[in-house]
C-alpha positions as CSV (number, residue, x, y, z in Angstrom):
1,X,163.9,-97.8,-47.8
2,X,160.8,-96.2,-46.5
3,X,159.8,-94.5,-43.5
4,X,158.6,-97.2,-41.0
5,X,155.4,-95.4,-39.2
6,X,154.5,-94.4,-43.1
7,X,154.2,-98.4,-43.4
8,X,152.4,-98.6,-40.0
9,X,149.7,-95.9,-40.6
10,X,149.4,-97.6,-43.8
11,X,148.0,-101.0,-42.5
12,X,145.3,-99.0,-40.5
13,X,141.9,-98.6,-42.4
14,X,141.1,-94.9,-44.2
15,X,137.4,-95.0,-42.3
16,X,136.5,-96.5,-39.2
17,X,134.6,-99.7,-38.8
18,X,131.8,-99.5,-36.5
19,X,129.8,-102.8,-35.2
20,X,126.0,-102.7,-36.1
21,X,122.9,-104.4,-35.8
22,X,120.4,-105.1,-39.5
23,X,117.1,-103.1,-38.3
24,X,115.2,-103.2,-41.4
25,X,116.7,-105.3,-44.9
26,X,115.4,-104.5,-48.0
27,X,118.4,-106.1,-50.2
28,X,120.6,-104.0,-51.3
29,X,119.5,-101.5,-48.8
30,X,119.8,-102.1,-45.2
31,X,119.1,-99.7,-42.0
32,X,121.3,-100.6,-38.9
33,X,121.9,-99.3,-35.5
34,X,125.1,-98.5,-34.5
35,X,126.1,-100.9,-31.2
36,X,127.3,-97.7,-29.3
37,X,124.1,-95.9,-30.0
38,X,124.7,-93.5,-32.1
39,X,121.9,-93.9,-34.5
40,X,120.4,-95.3,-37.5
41,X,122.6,-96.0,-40.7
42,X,121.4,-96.3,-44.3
43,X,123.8,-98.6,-46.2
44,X,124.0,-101.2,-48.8
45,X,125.2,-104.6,-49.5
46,X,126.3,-106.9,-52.4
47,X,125.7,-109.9,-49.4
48,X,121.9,-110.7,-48.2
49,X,121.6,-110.0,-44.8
50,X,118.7,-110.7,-42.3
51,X,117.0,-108.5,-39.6
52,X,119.0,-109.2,-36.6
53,X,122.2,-110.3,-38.0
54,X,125.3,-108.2,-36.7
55,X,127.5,-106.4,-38.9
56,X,130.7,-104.9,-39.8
57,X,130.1,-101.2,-41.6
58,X,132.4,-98.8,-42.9
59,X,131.2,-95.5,-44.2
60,X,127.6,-96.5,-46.0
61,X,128.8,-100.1,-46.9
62,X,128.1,-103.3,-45.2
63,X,131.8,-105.3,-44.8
64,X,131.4,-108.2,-43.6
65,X,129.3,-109.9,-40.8
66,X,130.3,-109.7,-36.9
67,X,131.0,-112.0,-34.6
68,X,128.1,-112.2,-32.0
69,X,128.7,-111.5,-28.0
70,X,129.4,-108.5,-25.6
71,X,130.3,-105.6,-26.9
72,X,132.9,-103.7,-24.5
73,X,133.7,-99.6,-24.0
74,X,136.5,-99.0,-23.2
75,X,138.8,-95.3,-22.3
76,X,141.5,-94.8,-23.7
């Protein structure tokens, strides 16, 4: 039987996702701006993406795309 927070920690992701918007596409390379303003990313992409479209990265890597809408901050 294993350890049940091992189990737990283990359905959280390894590196953080982060929301960001394409600023610049030049397939498979893409520039985007984090939503929370901390800068420009490099990353890349097996999926075409347009400038504009909002994203899902992790690390350098494009994941998926976002849904559109507000983005909140909150404290924890």
């Amino acid at each position: 039987m294993s350890n049940a927070l091992s189990r737990l920690l283990d359905l959280f992701p390894k590196t953080p996702e982060f929301i960001a918007t394409v600023q610049s596409a030049d397939h498979p390379n893409y520039k985007v701006l984090v939503v929370d303003g901390t800068g420009l990313v490099l990353c890349t992409s097996s999926t075409r993406f347009n400038v504009g479209d909002r994203v899902y990265i992790s690390g350098n890597e494009i994941k998926r795309s976002a849904p559109t809408g507000v983005v909140y901050q909150i404290e924890v």
